[in-house]
N, C-alpha and C positions, 0 to 999 in steps of 0.2 A: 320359363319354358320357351322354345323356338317354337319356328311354325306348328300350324296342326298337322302337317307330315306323319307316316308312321312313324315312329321308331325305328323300327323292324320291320322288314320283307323278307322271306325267301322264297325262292319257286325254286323246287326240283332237286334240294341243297342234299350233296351227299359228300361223307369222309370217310376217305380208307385208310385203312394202315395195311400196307400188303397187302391181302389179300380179304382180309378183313374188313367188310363192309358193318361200322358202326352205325353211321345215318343213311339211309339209303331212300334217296328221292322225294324227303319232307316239304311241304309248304306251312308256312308261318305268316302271321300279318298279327302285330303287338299295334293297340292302338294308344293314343297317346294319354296319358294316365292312368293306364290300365294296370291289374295286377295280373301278370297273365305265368303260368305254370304249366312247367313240363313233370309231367306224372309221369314213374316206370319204377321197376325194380333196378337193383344196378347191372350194369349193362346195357340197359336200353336204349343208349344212344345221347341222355340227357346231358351229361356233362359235354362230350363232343361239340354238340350243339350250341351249348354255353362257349366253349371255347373260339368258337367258328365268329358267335355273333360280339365276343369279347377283343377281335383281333389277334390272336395270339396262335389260330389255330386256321390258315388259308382253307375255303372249301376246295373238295379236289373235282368236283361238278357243282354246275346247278347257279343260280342270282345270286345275290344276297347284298342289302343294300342297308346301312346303319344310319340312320338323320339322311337319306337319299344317297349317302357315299361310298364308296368303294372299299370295304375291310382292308383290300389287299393295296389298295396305293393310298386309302388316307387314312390308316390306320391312327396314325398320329394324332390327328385332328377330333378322331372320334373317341378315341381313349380321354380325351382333355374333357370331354364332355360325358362320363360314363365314371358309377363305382364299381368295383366291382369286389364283392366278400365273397374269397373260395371257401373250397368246403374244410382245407385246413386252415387254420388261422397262420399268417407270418408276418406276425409278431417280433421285431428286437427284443428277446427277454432281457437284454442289455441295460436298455433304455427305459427311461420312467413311460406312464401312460402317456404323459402332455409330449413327451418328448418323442416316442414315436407319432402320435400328431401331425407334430411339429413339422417333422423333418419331411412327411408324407407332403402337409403343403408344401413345403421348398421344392416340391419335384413340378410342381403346378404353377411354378414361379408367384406363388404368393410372396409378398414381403414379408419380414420375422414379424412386424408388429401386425397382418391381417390375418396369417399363420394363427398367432397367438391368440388374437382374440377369437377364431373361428374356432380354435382347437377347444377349447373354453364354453364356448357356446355350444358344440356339440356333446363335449363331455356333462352337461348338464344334462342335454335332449338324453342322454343315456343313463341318467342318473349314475354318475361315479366321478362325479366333483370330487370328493372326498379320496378316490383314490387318486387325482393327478400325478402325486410325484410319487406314487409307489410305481418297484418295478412292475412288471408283468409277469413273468415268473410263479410270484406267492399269488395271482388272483386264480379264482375258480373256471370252469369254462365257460360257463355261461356269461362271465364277470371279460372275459378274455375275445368271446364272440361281439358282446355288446363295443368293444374297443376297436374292434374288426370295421362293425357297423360306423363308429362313429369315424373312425378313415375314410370308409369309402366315398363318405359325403362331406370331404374337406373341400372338393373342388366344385360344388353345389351342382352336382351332378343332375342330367335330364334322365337320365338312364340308368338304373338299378339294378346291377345281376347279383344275385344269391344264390351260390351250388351248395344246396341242402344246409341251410341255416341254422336247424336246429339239431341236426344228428347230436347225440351224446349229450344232447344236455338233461337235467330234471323237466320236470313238467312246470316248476316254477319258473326254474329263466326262459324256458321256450313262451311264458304266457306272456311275460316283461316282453320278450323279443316282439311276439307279435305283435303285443300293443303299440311299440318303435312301429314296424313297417306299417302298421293301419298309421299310423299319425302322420307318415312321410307318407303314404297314398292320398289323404286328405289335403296336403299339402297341394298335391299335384307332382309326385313326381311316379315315373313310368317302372314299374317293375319287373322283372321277369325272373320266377322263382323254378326252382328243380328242388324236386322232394321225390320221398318215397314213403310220408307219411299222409297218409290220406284225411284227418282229422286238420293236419296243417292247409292242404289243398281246401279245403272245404273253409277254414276259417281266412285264408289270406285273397284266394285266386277269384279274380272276377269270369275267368277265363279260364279253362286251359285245357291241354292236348295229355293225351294219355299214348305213351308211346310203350312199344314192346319191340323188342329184335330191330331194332332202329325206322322201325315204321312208326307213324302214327293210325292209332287204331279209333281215336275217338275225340273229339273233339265240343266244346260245348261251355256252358256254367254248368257250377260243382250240382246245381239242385235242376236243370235241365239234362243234364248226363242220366242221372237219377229217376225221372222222372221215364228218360226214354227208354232207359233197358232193363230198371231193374222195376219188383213192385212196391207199394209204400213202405211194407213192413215186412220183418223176415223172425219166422219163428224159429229158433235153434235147438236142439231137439239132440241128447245123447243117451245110445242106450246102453254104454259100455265097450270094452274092448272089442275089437273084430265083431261088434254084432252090428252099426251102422250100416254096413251096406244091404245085409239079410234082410233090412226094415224096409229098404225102400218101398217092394213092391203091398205091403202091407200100409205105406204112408200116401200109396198114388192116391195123387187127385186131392187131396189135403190141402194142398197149394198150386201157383200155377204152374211154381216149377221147381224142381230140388234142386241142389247142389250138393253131391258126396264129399267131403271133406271126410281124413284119417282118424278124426276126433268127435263128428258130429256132424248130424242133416243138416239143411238150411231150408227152410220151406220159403218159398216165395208166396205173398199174399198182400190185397190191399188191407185184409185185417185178421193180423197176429192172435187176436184173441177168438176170434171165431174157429180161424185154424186149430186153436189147441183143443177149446172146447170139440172139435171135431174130432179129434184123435180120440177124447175119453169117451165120447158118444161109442167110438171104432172098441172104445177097451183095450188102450193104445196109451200103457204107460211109461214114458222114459224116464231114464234115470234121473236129467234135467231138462227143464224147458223153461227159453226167455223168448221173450216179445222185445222186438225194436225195431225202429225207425231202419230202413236200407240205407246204405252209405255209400261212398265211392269204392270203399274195397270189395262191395258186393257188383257193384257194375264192373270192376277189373276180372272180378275173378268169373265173370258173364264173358266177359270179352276175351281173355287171355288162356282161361282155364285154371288159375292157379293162384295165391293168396301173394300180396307184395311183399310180405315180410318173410323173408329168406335165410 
């Protein structure tokens, strides 16, 4: 690692395309080993963002400063130090696994013989030794993602960007995946994730910002966010078709606060199971009802109005 510098600063960071205001007036500060995530549905401004602090993408206002330097005149210098896995894999299906590797350090001017041994050693850290010299092509995606990963960190990068890491995969290669970035966290190395699944935010992000319409709305750890807007536990409550909303006033005060959802209440409360017991005391039977733990989707949809998954 370099100094204890941020990573990352922005103050006031905004990108337009026309007329179209993506990121509009963000502040960021990533500290240095941190796992730090941008939360939002798509559009919100995340990938932008990611593009802006990746180089590739000049802000059209506002700081922004990568290891202390300048995106726009030393974008060079900072790319040398930085991985980055977009959210589509590009991949040579051409090419063997070792051999997109390979060629990835040649661009980092590795020698063939530090290339090789790096490439080697990360294909282990991924477990797909065994795939080396298969194409890319026949592997699965998860299998395809993890090849993604272990590119990124051919040039033993300080700086980790991931635009949504695990979209489209099973819940099995996402679990693999995470255990990879927890292990390079441990490591020491500095991450900055974009998702829009709130289960991954909660498992990876030491940190992070919850953005919407290119603002940021909220900002915190995944179990401080939690703590501040939403209450412990959230009882969920259906009584059928079109009759949710009719219950409401029949549910007040049950919790500290509802949430209408098309499908089902949300009662807010620090304890789910009092709550229900309260509805049957009321004679107040729904169709279903679960007890759980509040989450980050339930602070989004506190904060935005509306559920992430679109």
């Amino acid at each position: 690692m370099g100094s204890q510098q941020s990573p990352v600063v922005g103050s006031s960071l905004v990108k337009r395309f026309g007329d179209f205001t993506a990121v509009d007036g963000i502040d960021i500060e990533v500290a240095p080993g941190e796992a730090f995530g941008f939360l939002g549905p798509n559009g919100a401004g995340k990938t932008s963002t990611m593009r802006m602090i990746g180089c590739v993408s000049p802000p059209t206002a506002g700081a922004l400063r990568i290891f202390g330097l300048d995106p726009v005149a030393d974008g060079r210098k900072i790319r040398a130090r930085m991985g980055v896995v977009p959210q589509l894999d590009q991949l040579d299906n051409d090419l063997t696994v070792l051999e997109n590797l390979m060629i990835y350090g040649r661009y980092f001017d590795l020698s063939r013989k530090a290339a090789a041994a790096r490439a080697n050693e990360l294909l282990e850290f991924v477990q797909l030794t065994e795939k080396a010299d298969s194409k890319v092509d026949p592997l699965s995606g998860g299998q395809k993602r993890r090849v993604s990963i272990a590119r990124s960190l051919i040039n033993e990068p300080d700086l980790l960007l991931l635009d949504e890491p695990t979209t489209g995969l099973d819940p099995q290669a996402r679990h693999v995946l995470w255990d990879r970035l927890y292990q390079l966290k441990e490591r020491g190395a500095t991450q900055v994730i974009t998702t829009h699944f709130m289960d991954e935010a909660e498992q990876l992000c030491d940190r992070l910002v919850v953005m919407d319409a290119g603002k940021i709305v909220a900002e915190g750890s995944p179990q401080g966010l939690i703590s501040k807007h939403v209450r412990r536990e959230v009882l969920e409550v259906r009584f059928g078709y079109g009759l949710n909303e009719s219950m409401v006033p029949k549910v007040d005060g049950v919790g500290d606060r509802i949430e209408i959802l098309p499908d089902r209440l949300l009662l807010y409360s620090d304890d789910g199971d009092a709550a229900l017991s309260e509805l049957h005391r009321r004679e107040i039977i729904p169709e279903s009802a679960l007890v759980r733990r509040s989450s980050l989707e339930d602070v989004f949809l506190k904060l935005t109005g509306r559920t992430l998954v679109e």
